[in-house]
N, C-alpha and C positions, 0 to 999 in steps of 0.2 A: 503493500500500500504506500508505497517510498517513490515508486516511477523505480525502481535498481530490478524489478523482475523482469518478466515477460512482459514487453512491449512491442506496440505496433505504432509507427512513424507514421503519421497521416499527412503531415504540412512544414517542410523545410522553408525559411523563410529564404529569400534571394538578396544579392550584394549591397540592396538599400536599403533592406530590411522590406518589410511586407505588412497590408491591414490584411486583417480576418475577421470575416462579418457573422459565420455561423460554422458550425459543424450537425453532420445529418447522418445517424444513427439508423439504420435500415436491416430488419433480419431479413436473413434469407429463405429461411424458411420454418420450421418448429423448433424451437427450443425454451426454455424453461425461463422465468425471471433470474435477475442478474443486474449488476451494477456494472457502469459503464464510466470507469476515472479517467479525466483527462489532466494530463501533466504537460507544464510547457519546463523544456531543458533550455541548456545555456549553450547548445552546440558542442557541449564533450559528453566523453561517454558519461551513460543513464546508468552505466555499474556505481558511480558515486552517488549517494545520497544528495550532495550538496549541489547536483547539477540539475534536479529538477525539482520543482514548484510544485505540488497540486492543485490545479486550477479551479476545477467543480468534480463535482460527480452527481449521477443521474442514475435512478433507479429503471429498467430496460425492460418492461411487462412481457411475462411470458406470451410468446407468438404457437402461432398455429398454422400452419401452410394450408392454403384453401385453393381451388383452382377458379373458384367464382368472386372470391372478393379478394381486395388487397391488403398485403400487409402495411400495416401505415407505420412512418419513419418516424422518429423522436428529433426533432431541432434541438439545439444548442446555444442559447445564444451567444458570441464571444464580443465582435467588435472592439475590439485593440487592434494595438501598431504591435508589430513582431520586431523586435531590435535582427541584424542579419544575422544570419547562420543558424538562429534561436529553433529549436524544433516544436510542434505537438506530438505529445507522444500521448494511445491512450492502451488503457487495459481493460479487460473484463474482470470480474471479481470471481464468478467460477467458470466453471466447462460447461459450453451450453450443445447443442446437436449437430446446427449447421453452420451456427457462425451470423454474424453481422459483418457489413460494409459501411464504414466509415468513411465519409467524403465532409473536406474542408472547404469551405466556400470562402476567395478570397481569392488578392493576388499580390504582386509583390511589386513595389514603389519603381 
């Protein structure tokens, strides 16, 4: 719960650094509730404690894969300036079925 385990990079920022307006949380198909942390690092390794921040975390409702309706996505709000190199990094809190897709909505200065 430090950002130092299992992490997934969603948004490197670029040479100017970069704004970030949202992050969108989407399963892919069934799995179980779950916590979804997001951490912003400082651009070195997430093995140190002292390089990432926890930013928010958001509770991820167990989903159900249906072939007639959708599964609806969980926004994020973020809207900050990302300093350069700065990463998102997020995690799940357990093991769900099929997984989520994380996309960062933003771009870089």
């Amino acid at each position: 719960m430090d950002g130092t385990g299992y992490v997934t990079t969603v948004f490197t920022a670029g040479a100017n650094g970069s704004y970030v307006s949202q992050l969108i949380a989407r399963p892919v198909g069934t799995n179980i509730a779950t916590v979804l942390r997001v951490f912003i690092n400082n651009g070195s390794t997430n093995a140190t404690q002292a390089n990432n921040c926890l930013y928010t975390e958001i509770t991820l409702p167990a989903s159900t894969a249906n072939a007639a309706g959708a599964l609806q996505g969980i926004s994020i709000p973020l809207n900050f300036a990302l300093p350069a190199g700065y990463k998102i990094n997020v995690t799940l809190g357990t093991a769900v079925a099929t997984g989520y897709r994380v996309m960062c909505q933003g771009g870089d200065y």
